[in-house]
C-alpha positions as CSV (number, residue, x, y, z in Angstrom):
1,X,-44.8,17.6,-172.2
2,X,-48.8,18.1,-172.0
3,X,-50.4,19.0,-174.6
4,X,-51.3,22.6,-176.0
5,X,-54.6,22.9,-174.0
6,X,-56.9,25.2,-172.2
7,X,-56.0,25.2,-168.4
8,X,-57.7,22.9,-166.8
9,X,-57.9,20.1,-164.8
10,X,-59.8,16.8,-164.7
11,X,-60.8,15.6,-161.2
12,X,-60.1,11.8,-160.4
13,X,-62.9,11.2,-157.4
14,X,-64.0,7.5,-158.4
15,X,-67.0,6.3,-156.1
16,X,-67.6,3.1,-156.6
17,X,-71.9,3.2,-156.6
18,X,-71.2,5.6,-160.2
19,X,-68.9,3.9,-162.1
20,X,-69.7,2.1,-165.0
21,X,-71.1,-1.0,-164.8
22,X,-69.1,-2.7,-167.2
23,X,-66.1,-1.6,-165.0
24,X,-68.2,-2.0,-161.7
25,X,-69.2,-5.5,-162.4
26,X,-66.6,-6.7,-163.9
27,X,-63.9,-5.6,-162.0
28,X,-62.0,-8.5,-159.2
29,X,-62.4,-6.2,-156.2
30,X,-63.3,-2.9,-155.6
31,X,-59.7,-1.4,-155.8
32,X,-59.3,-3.0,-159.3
33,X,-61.8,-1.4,-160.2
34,X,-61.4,2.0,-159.3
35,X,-58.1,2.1,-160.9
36,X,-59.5,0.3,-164.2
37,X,-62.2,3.4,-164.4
38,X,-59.0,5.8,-163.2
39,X,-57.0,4.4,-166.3
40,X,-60.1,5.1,-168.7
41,X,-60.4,8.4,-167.2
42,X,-56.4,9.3,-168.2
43,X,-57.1,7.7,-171.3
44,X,-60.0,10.4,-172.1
45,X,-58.1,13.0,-170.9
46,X,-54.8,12.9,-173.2
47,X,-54.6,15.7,-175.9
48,X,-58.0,17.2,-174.0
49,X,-57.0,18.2,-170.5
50,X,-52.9,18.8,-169.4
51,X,-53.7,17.9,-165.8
52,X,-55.8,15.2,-163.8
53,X,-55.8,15.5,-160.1
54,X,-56.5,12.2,-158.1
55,X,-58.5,12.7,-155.0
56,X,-56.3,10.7,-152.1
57,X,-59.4,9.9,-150.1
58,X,-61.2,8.0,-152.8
59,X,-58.7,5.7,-152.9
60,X,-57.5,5.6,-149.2
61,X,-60.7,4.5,-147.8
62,X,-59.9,1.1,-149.7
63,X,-56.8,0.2,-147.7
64,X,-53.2,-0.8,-149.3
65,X,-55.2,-1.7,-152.1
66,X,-56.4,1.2,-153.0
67,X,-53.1,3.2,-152.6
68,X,-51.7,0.9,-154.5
69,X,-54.3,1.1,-157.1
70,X,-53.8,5.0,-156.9
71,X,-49.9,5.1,-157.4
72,X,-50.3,3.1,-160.4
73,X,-52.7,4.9,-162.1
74,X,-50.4,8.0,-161.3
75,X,-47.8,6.3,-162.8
76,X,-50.0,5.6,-165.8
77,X,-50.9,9.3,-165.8
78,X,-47.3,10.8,-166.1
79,X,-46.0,8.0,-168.7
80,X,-49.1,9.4,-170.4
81,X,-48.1,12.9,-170.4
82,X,-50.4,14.2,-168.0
83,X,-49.1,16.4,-165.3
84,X,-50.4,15.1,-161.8
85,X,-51.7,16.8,-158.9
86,X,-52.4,14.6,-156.0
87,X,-55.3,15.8,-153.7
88,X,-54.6,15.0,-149.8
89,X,-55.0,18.4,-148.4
90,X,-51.9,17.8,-145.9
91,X,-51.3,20.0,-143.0
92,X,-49.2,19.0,-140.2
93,X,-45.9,19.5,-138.6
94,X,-42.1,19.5,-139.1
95,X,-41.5,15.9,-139.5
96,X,-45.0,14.7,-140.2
97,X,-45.7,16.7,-143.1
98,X,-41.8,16.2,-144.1
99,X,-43.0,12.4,-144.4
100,X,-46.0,13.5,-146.2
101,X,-44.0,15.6,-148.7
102,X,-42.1,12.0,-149.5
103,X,-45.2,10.2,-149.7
104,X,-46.5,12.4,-152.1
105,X,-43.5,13.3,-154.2
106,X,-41.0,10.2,-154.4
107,X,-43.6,7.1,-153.8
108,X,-46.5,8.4,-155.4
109,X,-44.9,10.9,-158.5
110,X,-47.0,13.8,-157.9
111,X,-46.0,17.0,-159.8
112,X,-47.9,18.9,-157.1
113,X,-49.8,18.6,-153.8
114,X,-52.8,20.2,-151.9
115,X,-51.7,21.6,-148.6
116,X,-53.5,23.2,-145.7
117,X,-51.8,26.4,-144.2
118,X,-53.3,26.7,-141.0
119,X,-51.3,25.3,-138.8
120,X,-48.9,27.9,-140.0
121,X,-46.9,28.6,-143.3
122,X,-43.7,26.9,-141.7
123,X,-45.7,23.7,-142.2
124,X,-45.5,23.9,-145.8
125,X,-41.9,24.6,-146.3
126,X,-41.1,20.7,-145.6
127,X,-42.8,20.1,-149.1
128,X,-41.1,23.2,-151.3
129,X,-37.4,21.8,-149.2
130,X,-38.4,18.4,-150.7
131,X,-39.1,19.6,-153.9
132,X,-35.9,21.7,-154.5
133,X,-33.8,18.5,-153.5
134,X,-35.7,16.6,-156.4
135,X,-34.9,19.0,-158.5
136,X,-31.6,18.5,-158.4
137,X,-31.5,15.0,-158.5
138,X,-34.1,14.6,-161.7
139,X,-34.4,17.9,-162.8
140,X,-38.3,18.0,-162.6
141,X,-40.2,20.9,-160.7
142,X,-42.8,20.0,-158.1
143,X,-45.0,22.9,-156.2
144,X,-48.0,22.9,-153.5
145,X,-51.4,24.5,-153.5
146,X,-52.5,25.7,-150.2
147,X,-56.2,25.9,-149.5
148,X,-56.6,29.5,-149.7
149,X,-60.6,30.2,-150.3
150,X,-62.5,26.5,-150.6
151,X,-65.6,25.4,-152.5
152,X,-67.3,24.4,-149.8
153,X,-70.5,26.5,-148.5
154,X,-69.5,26.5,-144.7
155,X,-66.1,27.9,-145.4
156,X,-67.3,31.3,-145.0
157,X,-67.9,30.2,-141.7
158,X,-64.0,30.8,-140.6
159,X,-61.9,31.9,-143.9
160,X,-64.6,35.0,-144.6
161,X,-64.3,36.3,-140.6
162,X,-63.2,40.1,-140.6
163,X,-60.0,40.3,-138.4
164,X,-59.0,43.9,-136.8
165,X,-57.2,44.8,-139.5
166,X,-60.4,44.8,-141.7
167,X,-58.9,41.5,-143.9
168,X,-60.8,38.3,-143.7
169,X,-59.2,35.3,-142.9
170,X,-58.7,33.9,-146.1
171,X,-57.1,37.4,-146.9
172,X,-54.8,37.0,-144.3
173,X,-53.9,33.4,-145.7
174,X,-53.2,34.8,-148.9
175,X,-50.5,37.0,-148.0
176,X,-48.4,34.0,-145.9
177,X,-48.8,32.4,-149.1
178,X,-47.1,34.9,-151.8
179,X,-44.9,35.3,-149.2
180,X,-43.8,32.0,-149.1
181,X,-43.4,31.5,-152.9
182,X,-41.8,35.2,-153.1
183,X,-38.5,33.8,-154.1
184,X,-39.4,30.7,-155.8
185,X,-41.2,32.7,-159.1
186,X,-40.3,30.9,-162.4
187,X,-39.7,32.0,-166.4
188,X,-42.9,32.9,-166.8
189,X,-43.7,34.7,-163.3
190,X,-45.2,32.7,-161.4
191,X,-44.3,30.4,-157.9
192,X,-44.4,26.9,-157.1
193,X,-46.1,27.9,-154.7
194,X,-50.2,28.1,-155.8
195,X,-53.5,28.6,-154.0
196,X,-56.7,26.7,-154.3
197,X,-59.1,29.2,-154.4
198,X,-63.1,28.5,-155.6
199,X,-64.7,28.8,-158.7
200,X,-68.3,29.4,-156.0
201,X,-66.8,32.4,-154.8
202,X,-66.4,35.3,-157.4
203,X,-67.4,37.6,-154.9
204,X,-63.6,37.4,-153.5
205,X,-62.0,36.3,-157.4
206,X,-60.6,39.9,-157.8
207,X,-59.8,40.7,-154.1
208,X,-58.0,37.1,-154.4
209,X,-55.9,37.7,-157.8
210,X,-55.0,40.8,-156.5
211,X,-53.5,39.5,-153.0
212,X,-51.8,36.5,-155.0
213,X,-50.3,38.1,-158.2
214,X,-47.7,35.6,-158.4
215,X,-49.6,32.1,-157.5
216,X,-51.2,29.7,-160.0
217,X,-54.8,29.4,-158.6
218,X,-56.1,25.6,-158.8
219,X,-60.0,26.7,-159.2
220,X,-62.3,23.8,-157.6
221,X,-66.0,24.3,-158.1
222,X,-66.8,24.3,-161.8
223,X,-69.5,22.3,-163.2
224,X,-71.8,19.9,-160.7
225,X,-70.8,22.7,-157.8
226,X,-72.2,25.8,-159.5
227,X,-69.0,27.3,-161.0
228,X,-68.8,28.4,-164.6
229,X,-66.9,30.3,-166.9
230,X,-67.9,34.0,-165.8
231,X,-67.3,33.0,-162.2
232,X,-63.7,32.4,-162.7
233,X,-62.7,35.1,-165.5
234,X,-61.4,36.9,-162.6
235,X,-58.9,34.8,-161.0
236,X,-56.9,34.4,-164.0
237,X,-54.7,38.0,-164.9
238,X,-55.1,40.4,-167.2
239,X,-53.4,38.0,-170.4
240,X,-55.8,34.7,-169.6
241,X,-53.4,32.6,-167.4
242,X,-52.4,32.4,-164.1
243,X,-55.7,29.9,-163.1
244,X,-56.0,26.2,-163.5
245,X,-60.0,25.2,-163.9
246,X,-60.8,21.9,-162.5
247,X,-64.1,19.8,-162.7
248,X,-64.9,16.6,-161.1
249,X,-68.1,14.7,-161.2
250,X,-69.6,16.6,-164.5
251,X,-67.2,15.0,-166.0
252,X,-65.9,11.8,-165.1
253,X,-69.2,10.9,-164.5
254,X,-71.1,12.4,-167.7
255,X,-72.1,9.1,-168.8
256,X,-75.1,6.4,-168.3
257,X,-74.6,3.4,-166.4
258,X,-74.7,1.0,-169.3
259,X,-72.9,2.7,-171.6
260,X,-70.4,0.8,-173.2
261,X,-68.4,3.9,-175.1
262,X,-68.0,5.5,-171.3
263,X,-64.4,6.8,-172.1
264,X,-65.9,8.5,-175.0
265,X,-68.1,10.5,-173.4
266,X,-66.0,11.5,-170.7
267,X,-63.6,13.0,-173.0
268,X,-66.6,15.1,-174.6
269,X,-67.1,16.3,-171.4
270,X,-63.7,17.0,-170.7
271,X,-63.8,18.9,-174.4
272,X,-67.0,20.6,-174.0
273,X,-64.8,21.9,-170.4
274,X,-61.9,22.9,-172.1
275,X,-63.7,24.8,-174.5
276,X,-66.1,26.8,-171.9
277,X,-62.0,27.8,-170.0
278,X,-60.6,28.2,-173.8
279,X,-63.2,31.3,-173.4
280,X,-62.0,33.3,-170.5
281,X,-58.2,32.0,-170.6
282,X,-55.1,32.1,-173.0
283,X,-53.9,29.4,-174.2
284,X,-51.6,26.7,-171.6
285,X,-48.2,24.9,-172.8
286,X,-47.2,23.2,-169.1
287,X,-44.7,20.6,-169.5
């Protein structure tokens, strides 16, 4: 069970050139030592932060070694009580993303997976098929996020386009999306399946809550990308929940190089987070 917390998220994107140099240095290959700063990074996050979401890529470019490095320090995450997203962004068909779905779900542990809709909202329903079938065997819920409205600053170029029906893109994502996770709402009313939608964006927070009543946003975009606290009150609901808050680089990397006390400060960071969410959002008690 995670800790009572503000909702939000610490981002696990380890890049080699910024960790420590304790850890950099010292570390047997470049793999070991990604996962040793990944371990200090969970072990800053407990009783701060519910959630830490591991960024596939960082760890993928490194080979076997570095998926190997990233499934233990998932494993290290969960024993820890930290619920784990893993972030891949699959988006493929039938069987493919059916072998993704076990990837990400038996071998690596994940709680919950990034997913791209647009090769059609059939494409996620390999994952949610996976997830109910786990459920049954272990008794632990799993979910997706589909990329809904992204962080980046060229994604206007496709998901803002106004379609004949005077929705955007994005818009029209949205509604496949609570369509999808209609009939898979939970206790406290929401689905398993979420929605990645931007902190940069609070232009399209309202429009986006509105469309998506039922999904748990992960927000990307806080912190080093421009996002703050007044950009995402809107993409929580009306009683302060409903939104995940996640931040990256401002904090995992809120340190000097030569710092020896590096896990310290990352959990300050990951406070002084927490506390800005604590402002806009009720309290979280995920499990």
């Amino acid at each position: 069970m995670a800790s009572l917390s503000a909702p939000v998220c610490v981002g696990l994107d380890p890049v080699l050139s910024r960790l420590p140099d304790g850890v950099r240095l010292g570390a047997s290959s470049e793999a070991h030592a990604i996962e040793t700063f990944s371990m200090g990074v969970i072990e800053a996050a407990q009783g701060v932060a519910p959630i830490v979401k591991f960024q596939s890529a960082c760890f993928e470019r490194y080979g076997g070694a570095g998926v190997s490095a990233m499934q233990r320090a998932m494993h290290a995450a969960r024993e820890a009580g930290l619920l784990v997203i893993l972030d891949a962004k699959r988006g493929d068909i039938g069987v493919s993303a059916e072998h993704y779905a076990v990837f990400a779900f038996e071998a690596m542990g994940a709680d919950a997976l990034t997913v791209s809709p647009y090769l059609g909202p059939e494409t996620m329903r390999p994952y949610l098929t996976l997830a109910d079938a786990l459920l049954d065997r272990d008794g632990r819920g799993r979910g997706i996020f589909a990329l809904v409205r992204t962080s980046n600053p060229d994604s206007d170029a496709i998901q803002s386009q106004q379609l004949k029906d005077g929705r955007t893109v994005s818009g029209i994502v949205a509604s496949h999306v609570r369509a999808l996770g209609a009939d898979r709402i939970g206790a406290h009313a929401y689905s398993d399946v979420g929605a990645v939608v931007a902190a940069t964006k609070p232009e399209d927070a309202g429009a986006m809550r509105s469309a998506m009543p039922e999904q748990v946003f992960l927000v990307p975009g806080y912190g080093a990308q421009g996002g703050d606290a007044a950009s995402v009150r809107a993409l929580f609901d009306s009683a302060g929940r409903g939104a995940i808050v996640t931040a990256s680089r401002s904090v995992i990397y809120a340190f000097d190089a030569g710092e020896a006390d590096w896990i310290g400060a990352i959990r300050t960071a990951a406070a002084a987070l927490a506390g800005e969410v604590a402002g806009v959002a009720g309290a979280w008690t995920g499990g």
